[in-house]
TORKOL-4160 file (C-alpha; in steps of 0.2 Angstrom, whole numbers, padded with zeros to 4 digits, m for minus):
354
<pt num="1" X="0476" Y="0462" Z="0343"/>
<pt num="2" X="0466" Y="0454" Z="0330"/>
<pt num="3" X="0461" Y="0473" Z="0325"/>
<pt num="4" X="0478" Y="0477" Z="0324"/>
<pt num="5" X="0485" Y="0462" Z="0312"/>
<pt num="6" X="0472" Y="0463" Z="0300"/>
<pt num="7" X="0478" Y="0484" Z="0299"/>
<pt num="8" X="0494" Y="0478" Z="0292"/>
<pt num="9" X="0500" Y="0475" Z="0275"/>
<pt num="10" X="0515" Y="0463" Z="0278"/>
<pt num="11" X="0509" Y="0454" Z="0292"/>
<pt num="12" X="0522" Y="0450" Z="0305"/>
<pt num="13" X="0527" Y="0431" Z="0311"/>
<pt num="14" X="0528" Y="0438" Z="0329"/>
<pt num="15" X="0519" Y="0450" Z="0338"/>
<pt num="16" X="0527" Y="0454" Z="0357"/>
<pt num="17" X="0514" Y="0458" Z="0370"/>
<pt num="18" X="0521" Y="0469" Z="0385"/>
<pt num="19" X="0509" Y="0469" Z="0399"/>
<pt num="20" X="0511" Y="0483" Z="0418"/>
<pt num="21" X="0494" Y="0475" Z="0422"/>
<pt num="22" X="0492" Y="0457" Z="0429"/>
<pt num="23" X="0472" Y="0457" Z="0427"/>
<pt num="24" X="0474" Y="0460" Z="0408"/>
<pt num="25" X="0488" Y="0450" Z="0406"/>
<pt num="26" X="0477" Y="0435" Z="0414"/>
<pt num="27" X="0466" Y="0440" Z="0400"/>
<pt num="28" X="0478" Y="0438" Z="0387"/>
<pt num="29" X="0484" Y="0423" Z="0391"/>
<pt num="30" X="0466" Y="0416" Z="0391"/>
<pt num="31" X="0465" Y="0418" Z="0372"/>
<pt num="32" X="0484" Y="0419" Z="0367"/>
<pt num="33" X="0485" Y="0400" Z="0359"/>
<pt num="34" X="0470" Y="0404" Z="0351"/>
<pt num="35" X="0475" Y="0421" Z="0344"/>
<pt num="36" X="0491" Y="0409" Z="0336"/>
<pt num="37" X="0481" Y="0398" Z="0329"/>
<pt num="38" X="0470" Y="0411" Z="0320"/>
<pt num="39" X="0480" Y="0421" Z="0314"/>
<pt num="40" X="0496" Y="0412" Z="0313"/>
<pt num="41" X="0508" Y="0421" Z="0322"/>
<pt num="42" X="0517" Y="0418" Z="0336"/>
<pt num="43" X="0514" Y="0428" Z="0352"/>
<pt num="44" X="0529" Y="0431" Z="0365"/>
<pt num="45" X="0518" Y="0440" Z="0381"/>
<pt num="46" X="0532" Y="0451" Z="0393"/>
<pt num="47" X="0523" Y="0453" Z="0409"/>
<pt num="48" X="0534" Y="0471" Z="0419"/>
<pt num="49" X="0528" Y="0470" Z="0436"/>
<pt num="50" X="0525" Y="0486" Z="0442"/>
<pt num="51" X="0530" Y="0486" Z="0462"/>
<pt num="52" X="0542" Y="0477" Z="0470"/>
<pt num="53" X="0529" Y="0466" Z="0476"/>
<pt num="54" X="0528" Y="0447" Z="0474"/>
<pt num="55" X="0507" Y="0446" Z="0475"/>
<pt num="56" X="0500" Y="0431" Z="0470"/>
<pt num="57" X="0493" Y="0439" Z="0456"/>
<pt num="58" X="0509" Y="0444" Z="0444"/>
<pt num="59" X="0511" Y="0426" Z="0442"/>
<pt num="60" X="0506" Y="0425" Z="0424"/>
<pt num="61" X="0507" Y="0405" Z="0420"/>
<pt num="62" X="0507" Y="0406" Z="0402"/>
<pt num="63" X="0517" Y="0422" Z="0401"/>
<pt num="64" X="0532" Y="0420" Z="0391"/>
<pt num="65" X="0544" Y="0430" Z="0405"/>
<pt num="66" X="0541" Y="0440" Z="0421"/>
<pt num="67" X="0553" Y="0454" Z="0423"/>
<pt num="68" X="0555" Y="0460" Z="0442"/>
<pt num="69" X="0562" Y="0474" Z="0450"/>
<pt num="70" X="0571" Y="0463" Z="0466"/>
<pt num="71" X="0579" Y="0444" Z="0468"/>
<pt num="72" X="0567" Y="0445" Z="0484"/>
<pt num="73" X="0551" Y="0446" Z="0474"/>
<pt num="74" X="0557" Y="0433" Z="0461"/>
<pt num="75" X="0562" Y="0421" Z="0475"/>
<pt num="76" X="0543" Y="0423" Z="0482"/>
<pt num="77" X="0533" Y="0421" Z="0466"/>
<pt num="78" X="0545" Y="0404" Z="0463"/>
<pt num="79" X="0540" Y="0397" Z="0477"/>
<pt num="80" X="0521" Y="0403" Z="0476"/>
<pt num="81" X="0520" Y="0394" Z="0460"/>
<pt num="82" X="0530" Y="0380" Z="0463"/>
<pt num="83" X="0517" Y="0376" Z="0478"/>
<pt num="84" X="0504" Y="0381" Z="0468"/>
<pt num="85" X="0507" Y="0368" Z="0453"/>
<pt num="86" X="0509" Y="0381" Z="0440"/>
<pt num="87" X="0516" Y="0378" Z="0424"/>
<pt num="88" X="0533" Y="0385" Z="0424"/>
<pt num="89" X="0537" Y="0404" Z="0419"/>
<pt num="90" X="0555" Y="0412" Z="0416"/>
<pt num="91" X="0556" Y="0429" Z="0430"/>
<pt num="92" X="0572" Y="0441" Z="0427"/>
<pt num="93" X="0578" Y="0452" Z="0440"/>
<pt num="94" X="0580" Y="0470" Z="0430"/>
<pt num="95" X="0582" Y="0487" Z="0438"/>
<pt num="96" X="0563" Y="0494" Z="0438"/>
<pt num="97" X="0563" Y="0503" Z="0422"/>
<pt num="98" X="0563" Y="0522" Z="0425"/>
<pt num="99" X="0560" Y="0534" Z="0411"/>
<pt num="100" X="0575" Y="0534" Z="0400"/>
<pt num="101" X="0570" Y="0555" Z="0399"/>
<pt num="102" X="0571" Y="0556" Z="0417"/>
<pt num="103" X="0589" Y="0546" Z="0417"/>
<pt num="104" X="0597" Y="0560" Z="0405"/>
<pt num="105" X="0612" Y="0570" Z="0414"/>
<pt num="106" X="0608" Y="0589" Z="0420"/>
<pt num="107" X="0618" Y="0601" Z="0412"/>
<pt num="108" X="0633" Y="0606" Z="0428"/>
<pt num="109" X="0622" Y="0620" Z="0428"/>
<pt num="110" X="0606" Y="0614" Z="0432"/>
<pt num="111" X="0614" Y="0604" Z="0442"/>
<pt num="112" X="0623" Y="0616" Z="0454"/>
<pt num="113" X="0604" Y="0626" Z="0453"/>
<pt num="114" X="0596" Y="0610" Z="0461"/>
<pt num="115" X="0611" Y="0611" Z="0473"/>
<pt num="116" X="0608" Y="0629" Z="0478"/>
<pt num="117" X="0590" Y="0624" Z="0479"/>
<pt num="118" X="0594" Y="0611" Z="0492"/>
<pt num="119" X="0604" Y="0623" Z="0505"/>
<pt num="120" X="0597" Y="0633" Z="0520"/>
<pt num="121" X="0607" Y="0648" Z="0516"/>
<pt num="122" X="0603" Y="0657" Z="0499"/>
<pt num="123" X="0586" Y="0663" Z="0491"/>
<pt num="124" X="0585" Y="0649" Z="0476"/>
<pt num="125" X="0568" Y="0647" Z="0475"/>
<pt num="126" X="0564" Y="0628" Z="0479"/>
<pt num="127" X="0555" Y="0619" Z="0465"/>
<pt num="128" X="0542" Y="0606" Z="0472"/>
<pt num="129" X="0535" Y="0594" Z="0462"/>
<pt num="130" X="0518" Y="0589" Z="0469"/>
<pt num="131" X="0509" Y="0573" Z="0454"/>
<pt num="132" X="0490" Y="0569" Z="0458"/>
<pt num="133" X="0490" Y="0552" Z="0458"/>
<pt num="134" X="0473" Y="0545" Z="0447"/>
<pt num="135" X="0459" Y="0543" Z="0460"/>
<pt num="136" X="0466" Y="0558" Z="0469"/>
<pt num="137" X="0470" Y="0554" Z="0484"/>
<pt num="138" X="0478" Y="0567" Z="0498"/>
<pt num="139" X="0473" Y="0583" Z="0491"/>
<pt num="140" X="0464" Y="0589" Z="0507"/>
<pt num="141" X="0482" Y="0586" Z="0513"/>
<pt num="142" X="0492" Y="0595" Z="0499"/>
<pt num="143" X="0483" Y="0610" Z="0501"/>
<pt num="144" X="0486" Y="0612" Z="0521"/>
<pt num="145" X="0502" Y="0606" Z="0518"/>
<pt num="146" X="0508" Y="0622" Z="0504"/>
<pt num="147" X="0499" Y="0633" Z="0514"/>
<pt num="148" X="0511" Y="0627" Z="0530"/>
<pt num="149" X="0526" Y="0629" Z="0519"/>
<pt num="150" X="0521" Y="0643" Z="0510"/>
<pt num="151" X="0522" Y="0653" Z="0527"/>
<pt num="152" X="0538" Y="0645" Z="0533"/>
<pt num="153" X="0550" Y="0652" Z="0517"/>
<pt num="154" X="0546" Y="0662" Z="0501"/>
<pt num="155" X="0557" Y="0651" Z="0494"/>
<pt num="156" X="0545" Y="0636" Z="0489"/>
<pt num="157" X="0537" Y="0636" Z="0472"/>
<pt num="158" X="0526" Y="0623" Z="0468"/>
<pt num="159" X="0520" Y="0612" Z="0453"/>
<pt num="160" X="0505" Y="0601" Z="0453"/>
<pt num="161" X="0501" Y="0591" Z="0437"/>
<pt num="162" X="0482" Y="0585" Z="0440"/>
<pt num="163" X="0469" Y="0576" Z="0429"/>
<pt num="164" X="0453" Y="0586" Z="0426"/>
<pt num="165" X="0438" Y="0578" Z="0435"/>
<pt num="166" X="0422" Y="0580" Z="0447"/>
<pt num="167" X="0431" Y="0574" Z="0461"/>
<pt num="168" X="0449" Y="0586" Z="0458"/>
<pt num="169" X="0437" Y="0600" Z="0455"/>
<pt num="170" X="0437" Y="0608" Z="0473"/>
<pt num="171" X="0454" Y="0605" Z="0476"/>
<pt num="172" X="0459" Y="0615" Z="0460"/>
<pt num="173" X="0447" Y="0629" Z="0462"/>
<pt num="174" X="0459" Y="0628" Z="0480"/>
<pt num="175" X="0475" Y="0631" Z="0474"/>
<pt num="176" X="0471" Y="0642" Z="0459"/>
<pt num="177" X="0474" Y="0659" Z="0475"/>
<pt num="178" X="0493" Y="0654" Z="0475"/>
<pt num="179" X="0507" Y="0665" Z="0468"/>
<pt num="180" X="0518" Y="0652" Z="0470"/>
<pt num="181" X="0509" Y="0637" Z="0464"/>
<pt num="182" X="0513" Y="0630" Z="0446"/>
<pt num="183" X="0496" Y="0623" Z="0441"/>
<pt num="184" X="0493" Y="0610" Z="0428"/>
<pt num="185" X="0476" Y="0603" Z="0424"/>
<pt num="186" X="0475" Y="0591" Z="0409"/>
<pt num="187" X="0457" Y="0581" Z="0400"/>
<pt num="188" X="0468" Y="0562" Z="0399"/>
<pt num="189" X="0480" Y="0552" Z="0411"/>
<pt num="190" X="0492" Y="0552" Z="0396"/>
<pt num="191" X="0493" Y="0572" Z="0396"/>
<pt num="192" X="0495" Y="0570" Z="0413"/>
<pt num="193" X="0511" Y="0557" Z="0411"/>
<pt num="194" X="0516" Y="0566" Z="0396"/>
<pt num="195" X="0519" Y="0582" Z="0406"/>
<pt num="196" X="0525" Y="0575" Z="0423"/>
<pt num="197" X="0540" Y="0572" Z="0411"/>
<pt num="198" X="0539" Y="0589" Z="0404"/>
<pt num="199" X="0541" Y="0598" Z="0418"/>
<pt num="200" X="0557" Y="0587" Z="0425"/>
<pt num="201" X="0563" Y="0593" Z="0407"/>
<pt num="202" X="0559" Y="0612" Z="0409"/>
<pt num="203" X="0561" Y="0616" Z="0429"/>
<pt num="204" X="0575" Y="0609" Z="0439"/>
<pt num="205" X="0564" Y="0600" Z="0451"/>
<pt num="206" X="0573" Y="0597" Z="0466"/>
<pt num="207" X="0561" Y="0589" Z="0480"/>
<pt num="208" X="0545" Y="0581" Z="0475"/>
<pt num="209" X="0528" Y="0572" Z="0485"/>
<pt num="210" X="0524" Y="0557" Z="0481"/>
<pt num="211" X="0516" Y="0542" Z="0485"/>
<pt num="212" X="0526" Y="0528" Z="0486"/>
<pt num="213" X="0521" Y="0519" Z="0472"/>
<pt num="214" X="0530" Y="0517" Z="0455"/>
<pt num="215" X="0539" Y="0534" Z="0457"/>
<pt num="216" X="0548" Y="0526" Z="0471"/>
<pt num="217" X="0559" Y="0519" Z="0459"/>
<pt num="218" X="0566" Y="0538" Z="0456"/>
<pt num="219" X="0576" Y="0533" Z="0470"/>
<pt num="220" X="0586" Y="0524" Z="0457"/>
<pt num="221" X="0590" Y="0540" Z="0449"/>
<pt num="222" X="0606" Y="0552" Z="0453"/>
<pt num="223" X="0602" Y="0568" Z="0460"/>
<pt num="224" X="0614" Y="0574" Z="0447"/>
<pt num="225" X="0602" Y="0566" Z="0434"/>
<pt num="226" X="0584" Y="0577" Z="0427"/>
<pt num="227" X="0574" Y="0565" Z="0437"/>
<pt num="228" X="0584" Y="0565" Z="0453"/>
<pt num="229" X="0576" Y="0576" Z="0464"/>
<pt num="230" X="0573" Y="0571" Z="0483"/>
<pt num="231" X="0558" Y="0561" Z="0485"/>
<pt num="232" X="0546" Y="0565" Z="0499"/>
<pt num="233" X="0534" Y="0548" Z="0505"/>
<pt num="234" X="0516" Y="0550" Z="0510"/>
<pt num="235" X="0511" Y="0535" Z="0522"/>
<pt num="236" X="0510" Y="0520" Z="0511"/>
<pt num="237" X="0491" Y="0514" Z="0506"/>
<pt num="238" X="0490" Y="0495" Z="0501"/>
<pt num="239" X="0504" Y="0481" Z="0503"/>
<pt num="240" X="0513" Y="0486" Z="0487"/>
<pt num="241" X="0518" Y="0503" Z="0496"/>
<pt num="242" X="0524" Y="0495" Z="0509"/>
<pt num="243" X="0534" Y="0482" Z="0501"/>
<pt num="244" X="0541" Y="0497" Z="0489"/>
<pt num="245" X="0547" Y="0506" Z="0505"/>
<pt num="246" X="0555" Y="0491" Z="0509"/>
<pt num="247" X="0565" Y="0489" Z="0493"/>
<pt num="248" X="0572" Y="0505" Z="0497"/>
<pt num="249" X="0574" Y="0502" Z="0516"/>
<pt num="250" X="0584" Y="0488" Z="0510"/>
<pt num="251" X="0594" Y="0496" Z="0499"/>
<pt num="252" X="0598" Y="0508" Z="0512"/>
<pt num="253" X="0588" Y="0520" Z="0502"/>
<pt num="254" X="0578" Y="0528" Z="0514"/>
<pt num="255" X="0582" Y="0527" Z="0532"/>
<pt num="256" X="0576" Y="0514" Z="0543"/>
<pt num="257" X="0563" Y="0513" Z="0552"/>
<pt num="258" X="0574" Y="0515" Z="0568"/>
<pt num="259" X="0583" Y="0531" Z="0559"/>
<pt num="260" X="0564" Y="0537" Z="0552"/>
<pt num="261" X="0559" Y="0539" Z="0570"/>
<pt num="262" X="0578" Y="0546" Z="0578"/>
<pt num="263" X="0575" Y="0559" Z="0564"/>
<pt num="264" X="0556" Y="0565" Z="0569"/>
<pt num="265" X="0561" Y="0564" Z="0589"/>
<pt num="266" X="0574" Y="0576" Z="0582"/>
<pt num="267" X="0564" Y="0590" Z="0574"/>
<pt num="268" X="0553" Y="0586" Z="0593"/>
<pt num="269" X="0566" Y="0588" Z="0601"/>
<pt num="270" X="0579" Y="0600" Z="0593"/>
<pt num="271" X="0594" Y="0588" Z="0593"/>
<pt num="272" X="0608" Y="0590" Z="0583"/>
<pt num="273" X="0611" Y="0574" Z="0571"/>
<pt num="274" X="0625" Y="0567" Z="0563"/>
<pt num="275" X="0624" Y="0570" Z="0544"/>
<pt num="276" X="0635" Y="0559" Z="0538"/>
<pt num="277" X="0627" Y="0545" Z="0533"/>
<pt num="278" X="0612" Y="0558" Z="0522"/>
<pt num="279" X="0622" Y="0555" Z="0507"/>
<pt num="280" X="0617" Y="0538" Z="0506"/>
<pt num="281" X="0599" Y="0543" Z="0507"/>
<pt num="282" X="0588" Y="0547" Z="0490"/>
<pt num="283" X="0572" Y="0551" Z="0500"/>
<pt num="284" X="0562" Y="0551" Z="0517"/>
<pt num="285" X="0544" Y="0549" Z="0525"/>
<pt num="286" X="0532" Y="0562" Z="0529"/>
<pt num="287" X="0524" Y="0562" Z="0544"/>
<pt num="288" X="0506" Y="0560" Z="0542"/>
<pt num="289" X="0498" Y="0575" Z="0546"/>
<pt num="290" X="0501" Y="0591" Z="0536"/>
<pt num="291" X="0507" Y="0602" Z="0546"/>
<pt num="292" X="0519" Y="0592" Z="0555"/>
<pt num="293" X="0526" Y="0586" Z="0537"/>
<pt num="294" X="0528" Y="0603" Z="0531"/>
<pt num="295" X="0539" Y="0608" Z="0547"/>
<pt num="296" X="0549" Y="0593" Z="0544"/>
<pt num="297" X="0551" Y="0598" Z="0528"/>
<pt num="298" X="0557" Y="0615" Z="0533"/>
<pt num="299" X="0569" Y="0607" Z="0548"/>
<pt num="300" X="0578" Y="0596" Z="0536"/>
<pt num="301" X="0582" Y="0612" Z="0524"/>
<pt num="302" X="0587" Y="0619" Z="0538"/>
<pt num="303" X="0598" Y="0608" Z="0547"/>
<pt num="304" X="0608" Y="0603" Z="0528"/>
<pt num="305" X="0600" Y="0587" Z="0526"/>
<pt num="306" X="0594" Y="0590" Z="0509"/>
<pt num="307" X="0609" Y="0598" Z="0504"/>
<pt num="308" X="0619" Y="0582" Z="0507"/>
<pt num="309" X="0606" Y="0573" Z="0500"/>
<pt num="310" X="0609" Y="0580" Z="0483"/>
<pt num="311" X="0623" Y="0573" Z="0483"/>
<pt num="312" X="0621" Y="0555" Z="0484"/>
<pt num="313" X="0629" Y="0542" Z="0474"/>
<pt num="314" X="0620" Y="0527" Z="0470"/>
<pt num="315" X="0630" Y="0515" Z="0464"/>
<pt num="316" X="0631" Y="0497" Z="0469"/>
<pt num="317" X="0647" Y="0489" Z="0473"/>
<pt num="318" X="0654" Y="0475" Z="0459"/>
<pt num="319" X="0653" Y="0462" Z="0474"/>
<pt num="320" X="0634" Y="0467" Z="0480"/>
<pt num="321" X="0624" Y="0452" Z="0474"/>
<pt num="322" X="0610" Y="0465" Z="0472"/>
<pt num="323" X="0617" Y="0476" Z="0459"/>
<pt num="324" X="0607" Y="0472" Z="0446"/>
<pt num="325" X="0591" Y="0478" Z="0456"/>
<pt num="326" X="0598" Y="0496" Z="0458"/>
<pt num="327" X="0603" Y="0504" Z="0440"/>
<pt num="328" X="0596" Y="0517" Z="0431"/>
<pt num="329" X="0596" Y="0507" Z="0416"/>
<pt num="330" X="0582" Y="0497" Z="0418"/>
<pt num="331" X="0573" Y="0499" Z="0402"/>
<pt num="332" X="0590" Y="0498" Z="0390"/>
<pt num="333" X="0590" Y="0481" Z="0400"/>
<pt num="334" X="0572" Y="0476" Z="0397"/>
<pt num="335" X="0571" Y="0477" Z="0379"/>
<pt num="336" X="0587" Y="0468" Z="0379"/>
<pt num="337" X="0580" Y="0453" Z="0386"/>
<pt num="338" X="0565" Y="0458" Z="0375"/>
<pt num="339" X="0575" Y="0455" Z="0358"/>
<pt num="340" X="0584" Y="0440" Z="0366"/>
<pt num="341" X="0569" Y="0430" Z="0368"/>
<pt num="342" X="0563" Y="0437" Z="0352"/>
<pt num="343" X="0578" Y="0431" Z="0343"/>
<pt num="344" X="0579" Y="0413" Z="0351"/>
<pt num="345" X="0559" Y="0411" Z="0344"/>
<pt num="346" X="0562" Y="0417" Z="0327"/>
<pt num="347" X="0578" Y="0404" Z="0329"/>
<pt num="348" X="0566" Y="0390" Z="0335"/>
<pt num="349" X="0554" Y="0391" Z="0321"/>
<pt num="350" X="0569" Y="0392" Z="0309"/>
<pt num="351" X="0572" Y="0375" Z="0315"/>
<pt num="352" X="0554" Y="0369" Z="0314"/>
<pt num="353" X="0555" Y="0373" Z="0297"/>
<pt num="354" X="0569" Y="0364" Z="0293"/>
C-alpha cells in the first residue's frame, strides 16, 4: 500500500481496501492506524466474505464493513462478536457478488441451443464445463467420470480449464486421448479465472462440475443468462461447503436432502418422478463415486430433468424477507454500498475541517 501511494503524483485522501481473504485482512488491520498516520490518508477496509459461512474468522474487528452473502450468517457473526467483546463492525446482507460478465443475457439463440442441449431427444452436443479447482482436487475422479459419460452418449463435449503444475501433470497427459475434451492449460490462477470467463463467453455452456464452493453462487444466475448453466456438486470438503449447500438448500435451490435421496433411490430403482417442482431447482449433488455420478448424469437427461431445469426462474417474491440474498446483482450492489461509505468519510472529514 505504502508502495503504491508513493507511485502517485496526486496522492489520494482516501485509499479503499477490499479484502475476499480474512487472514490478510487481519493483517491489514494490524497496521491500518498506522498506515493513516504515515501517510496521511484515510483508509476504509471492505472485508467480501467469500462462503456463506459465519466462521469465526471473517470477523474483522477493525474492518470498516463486512458484506455477507445471507441474514443467517450476519445474525451468527453478531452474536459471535458480541460474546466475544469485539469492537463493533457494520455487516450488510448483499447478494454474493457473481461476475457481472457472467450475469449478461444470452442472445434467444443461445439461449434456445442451451435449451436443446438440455433435452433427451435431439443430437445437440452437450457442453460441459469441468474448472480444476487450485490444489487440484478430484481429478482421478473427472477422468473416470468423462470416460463413463463419454460411453453413455456422443453428445457430451467437454471443457477443462486447469492450471499448469507437477501435481496436474498426470491428469493432463490423461485427458489429452479425448476427441471430445476441450482442454485448457494455463502457467497463472489469473489465466485460469480469466478464461473460466471466456469460455462461458464463447460456448454455450449448459451443465458444469463443480465443487461447491464460490461457484455455488451461480445458482444465483438464470439459465437464460451466459453463466446459468446447471451446476453439478462434488461431495462438499470443509464446513464452508457444507454451509454453502445449505444456502441453496434453503433457498429451495437444490433439493433437500430428503428429495436428494428420493431422486438417487429413483435412478436405483427405475421410478417415475414427479417433475414439477425441477423448475425450481438450479443444480444437484453427484453421487460420490464416478461411475454412479455419471449414470445419474445420464438418467436426469433422460428422464427431462434438465430440460426443465433450464428453465428456472429465480426470482424472489417482494414479501420474502430474504430477497436480498438472491439477486444476481450482487456486485452493482457492493460498490454501491462502497461509494456510500466513501461518501459519508469524505463528508466527515469535511466536517472536521471546519
Amino acid at each position: 500500500t505504502k508502495t503504491l501511494l508513493e507511485q502517485r503524483l496526486d496522492r489520494p485522501k482516501t485509499v479503499l481496501v477490499v479484502s475476499t481473504h480474512f487472514g490478510l485482512a487481519h493483517q491489514f488491520v494490524s497496521i491500518k492506524k498506522k498506515l493513516e498516520q504515515e501517510e496521511g490518508v484515510k483508509m476504509i477496509l471492505f472485508v467480501q466474505v467469500t462462503d456463506d459461512s459465519p466462521q469465526k474468522m471473517w470477523y474483522v474487528s477493525g474492518s470498516d464493513v463486512i458484506s455477507v452473502p445471507s441474514e443467517k450468517t450476519k445474525r451468527e457473526l453478531e452474536a459471535y462478536a458480541q460474546k466475544a467483546g469485539f469492537e463493533k463492525v457494520q455487516i450488510e446482507v448483499v447478494a454474493y457478488p457473481v461476475s457481472p460478465l457472467l450475469g449478461d443475457y444470452l442472445p434467444e439463440k443461445r439461449y434456445r441451443n442451451r435449451l436443446s442441449q438440455l433435452r433427451a431427444q435431439g443430437d445437440t452436443p452437450i457442453h460441459v464445463a469441468i474448472p480444476i479447482s487450485g490444489a487440484a482436487v478430484g481429478t482421478k475422479f473427472f477422468i473416470e467420470f468423462i470416460e463413463r459419460l463419454t460411453r453413455l452418449s456422443t453428445r457430451f463435449r467437454f471443457h477443462i480449464i486447469v492450471k499448469n503444475a507437477p501435481y496436474t501433470k498426470s491428469f493432463v497427459n490423461a485427458l489429452w486421448r479425448y476427441k471430445n475434451v476441450d482442454l485448457k492449460v494455463h502457467l497463472t490462477d489469473r489465466e485460469v479465472v480469466d478464461d473460466y470467463e471466456a469460455l462461458y463467453r464463447r460456448e454455450t455452456i449448459s451443465l458444469e462440475v463443480t465443487k461447491p464452493s464460490e461457484q455455488s453462487f451461480k445458482a444465483l444466475l438464470n439459465p437464460s443468462q451466459i453463466g446459468g448453466s446447471i451446476l453439478l456438486f462434488s461431495d462438499p470438503v470443509g464446513r464452508q461447503e457444507y454451509d454453502n449447500l445449505d444456502f441453496l438448500r434453503r433457498h429451495f435451490l437444490i433439493p433437500s436432502t430428503e428429495e436428494q435421496k428420493k431422486l438417487l433411490s429413483s435412478v436405483q430403482e427405475k421410478r417415475q418422478i414427479d417433475l414439477k417442482k425441477f423448475t425450481r431447482w438450479r443444480g444437484l449433488q453427484l453421487p460420490d463415486k464416478p461411475k454412479t455420478a455419471a449414470d445419474f448424469v445420464f438418467w436426469c437427461l433422460k428422464e427431462e430433468i434438465f430440460s426443465r431445469m433450464g428453465r428456472c426462474q429465480v426470482q424472489p417474491k417482494e414479501s420474502d424477507p430474504h430477497k436480498r440474498e438472491l439477486h444476481s446483482n450482487g456486485v452493482r450492489e457492493f460498490w454501491h454500498n462502497v461509494a456510500r461509505v466513501i461518501k459519508a468519510s469524505a463528508q466527515e472529514v469535511m466536517d472536521q475541517a471546519d
